[in-house]
Structure formats: structure tokens, C-alpha cells
N, C-alpha and C positions, 0 to 999 in steps of 0.2 A: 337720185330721184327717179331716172328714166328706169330703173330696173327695177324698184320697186312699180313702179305705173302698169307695167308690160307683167310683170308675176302677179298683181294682183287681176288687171284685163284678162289674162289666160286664166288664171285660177276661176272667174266669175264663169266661165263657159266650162271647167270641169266640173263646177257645181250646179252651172245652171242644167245640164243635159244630166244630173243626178237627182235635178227637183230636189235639191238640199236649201231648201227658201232661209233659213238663216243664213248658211255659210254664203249664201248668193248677197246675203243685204249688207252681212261683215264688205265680202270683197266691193261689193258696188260703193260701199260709202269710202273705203282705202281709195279705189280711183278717184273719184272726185275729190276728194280731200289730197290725194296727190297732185291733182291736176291744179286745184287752186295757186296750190304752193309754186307750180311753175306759170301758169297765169301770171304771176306776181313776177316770180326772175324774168318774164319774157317783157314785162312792162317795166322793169328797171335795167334792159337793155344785155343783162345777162346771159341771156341764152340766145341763140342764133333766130331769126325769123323764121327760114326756111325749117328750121328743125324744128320751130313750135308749132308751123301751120301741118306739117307732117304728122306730128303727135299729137295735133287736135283730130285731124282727120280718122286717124286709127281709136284714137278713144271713144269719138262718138259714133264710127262704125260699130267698134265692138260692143258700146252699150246698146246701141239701137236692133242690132244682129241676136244677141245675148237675151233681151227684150223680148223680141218676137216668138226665139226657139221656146222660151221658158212659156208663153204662153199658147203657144201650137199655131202660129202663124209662118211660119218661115218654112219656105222649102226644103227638103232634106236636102236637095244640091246643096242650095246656098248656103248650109250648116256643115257640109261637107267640104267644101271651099275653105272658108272658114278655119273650121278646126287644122287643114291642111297648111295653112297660113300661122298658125297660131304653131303651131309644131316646127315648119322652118323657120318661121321666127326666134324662138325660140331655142332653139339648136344651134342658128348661129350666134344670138348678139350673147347667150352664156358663156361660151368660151372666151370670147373675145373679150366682153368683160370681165371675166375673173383676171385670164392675161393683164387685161389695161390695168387692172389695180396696181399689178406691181412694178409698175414701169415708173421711173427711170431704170430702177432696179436691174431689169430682165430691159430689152431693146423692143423699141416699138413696134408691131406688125401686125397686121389683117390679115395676116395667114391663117390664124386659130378659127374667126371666124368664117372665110374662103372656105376651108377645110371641111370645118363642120358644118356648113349650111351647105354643100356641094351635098356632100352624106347625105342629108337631111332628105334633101329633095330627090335623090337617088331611091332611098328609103321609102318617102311617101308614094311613089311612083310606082315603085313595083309594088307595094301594100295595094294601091288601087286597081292596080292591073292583076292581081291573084298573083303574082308569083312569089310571095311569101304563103307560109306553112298557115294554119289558123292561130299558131301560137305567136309567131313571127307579127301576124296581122295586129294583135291585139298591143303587144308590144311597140306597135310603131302608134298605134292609137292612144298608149297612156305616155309619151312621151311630151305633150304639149302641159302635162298635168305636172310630171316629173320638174320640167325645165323650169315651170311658174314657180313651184315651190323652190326649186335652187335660186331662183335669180331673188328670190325673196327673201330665202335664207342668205342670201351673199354681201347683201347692204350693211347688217353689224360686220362683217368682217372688212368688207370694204371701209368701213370707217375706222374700224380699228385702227387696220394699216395707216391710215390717214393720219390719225392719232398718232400714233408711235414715229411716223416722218416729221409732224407737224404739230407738236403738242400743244400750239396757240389757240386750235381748232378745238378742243376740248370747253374752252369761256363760250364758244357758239351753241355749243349742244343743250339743250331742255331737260335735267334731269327728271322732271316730273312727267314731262310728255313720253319720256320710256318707259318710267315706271307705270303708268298709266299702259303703257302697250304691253308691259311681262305681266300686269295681271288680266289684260284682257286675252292674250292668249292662252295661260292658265285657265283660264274659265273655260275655255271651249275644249281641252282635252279631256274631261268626261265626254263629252259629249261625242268627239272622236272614236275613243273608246266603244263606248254603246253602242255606232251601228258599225265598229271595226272596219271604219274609213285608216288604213296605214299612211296613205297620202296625209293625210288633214290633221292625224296625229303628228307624224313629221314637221308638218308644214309648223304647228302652233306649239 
């Protein structure tokens, strides 16, 4: 759930600084509707407190942040911030969860993340200081867009695996609420196509 939350959050701020007003209202409504769903495991004791009051804080950052840029209130710092934050975030908690999926599997460790979130902020830092190329710069700028769309794409596979360790998990799943999601992203890859967003085709 949390890496669906977090690709959709970053995804709304690649869209929202594109002025792409649909794909903004798709992602906006994915968060909230994710966020519901943990709302609820946080009130049946399931999920840690500290880690729900955390993931409130960053959701309603990032919609309020997301909010403002999209309507030309927000400082270009504070978007700058921001997008910086969204990019090592992103950079690390991907690795890490792809790793966590297969554990017991493979052996526990926060190295993936350490690793690649060290990177991350290595990267952002010299992007901001000029010492990457213009080519270089841009590339360190589509990576928060990159990472949303993988941690997004990761959750079927994450369940998969789930599936296949745990086949009891399968009587939990909604076949309708999927089928409902493969045709709603179906529907949006025309539209992908058209202004040949490769991101947003990917993504759906």
C-alpha cells in the first residue's frame, strides 16, 4: 500500500509541474483512496502509529505543496525542495522494496536502500551545484517521475510473489476492483500516446 501512496504522491507532482489536469486528478484521487485504506489498517491497529502519523504528514505535504505549484502560488524554492525530496525518496525506499519483496528468500538488509538513497542525494547535490553536464542535469530531474512509475508498477509484482508464497492471500484480493483498474488504465494510453508522454504510457 505504502508504495503505491508514495508512486502515486510523486507521480501527481510529475504531472502536476506538466499542467496535465487529468493525469493530476487520476493520481490525486489514487492517493486519497490509498490513504483511506490505511486510515482504516491504522484504526484496526495494523499498522504502526508512528508510521501512519509520518505518512499523513508527507501526504498532506505533498498534496498541499502539489496544490499550490499547480496553481502558481508556491515558490520555486519550495518546489525545488520538494521535487529533491521526492527524487531521494524515491531512489531509496525502490530498491529496498523491490529487495523486501523477496525476503525470506534473499536475507534481510537496508543496504539496497543506504546504497541507493546515499547515490540519490550525491546526485541531487551535484545536479544543484552545476557539476553535472545539461544532459546529466535533466536526467537527475526525471528520476523522481521514473522511480513513481516503478514503485507503482511494483505492487502487481509484489503481490504476485505474495501469491505464489502464500496462496490463501488470493480469497483477499477483489477481482472486480482489478478489473476495474486494467480498464482504467487502458483508457488513458491513447491519451498517452497523443501528447507522446513515454512516462505515462509506461506508467498505465
Amino acid at each position: 500500500m505504502l508504495t503505491g501512496l508514495l508512486g502515486n504522491l510523486a507521480l501527481v507532482s510529475y504531472f502536476a509541474k506538466k499542467r496535465e489536469t487529468e493525469a493530476v486528478i487520476v493520481q490525486t484521487l489514487g492517493v486519497i483512496s490509498t490513504y483511506v485504506v490505511i486510515v482504516q489498517l491504522a484504526m484496526a491497529e495494523s499498522m504502526p502509529f508512528p508510521q501512519f502519523v509520518a505518512t499523513s504528514a508527507v501526504v498532506g505535504a505533498g498534496l498541499v505543496l502539489n496544490l499550490l505549484n499547480y496553481i502558481g502560488w508556491l515558490p520555486e524554492t519550495l518546489w525545488l525542495l520538494w521535487e529533491d525530496f521526492t527524487t531521494i525518496g524515491g531512489l531509496t525506499v525502490l530498491p529496498q522494496v523491490m529487495w523486501s519483496t523477496f525476503v525470506p528468500v534473499i536475507p534481510s538488509s537496508i543496504l539496497p536502500g543506504i546504497i541507493c538513497g546515499s547515490l540519490a542525494v550525491a546526485a541531487v547535490a551535484m545536479a544543484r551545484m552545476g557539476k553535472l553536464s545539461e544532459g546529466g542535469t535533466k536526467f537527475v530531474g526525471s528520476l523522481s517521475g521514473w522511480t513513481a512509475t516503478l514503485l507503482f508498477m511494483w505492487m502487481p509484482v509484489a503481490q504476485m510473489w505474495t501469491n505464489y508464497l502464500n496462496p490463501s492471500n488470493i480469497e483477499g484480493l477483489s477481482a472486480f476492483s482489478m478489473l476495474l483498474s486494467m480498464i482504467g488504465n487502458a483508457l488513458m494510453i491513447p491519451r498517452s500516446v497523443f501528447i507522446r508522454d513515454l512516462m505515462w504510457y509506461v506508467l498505465f
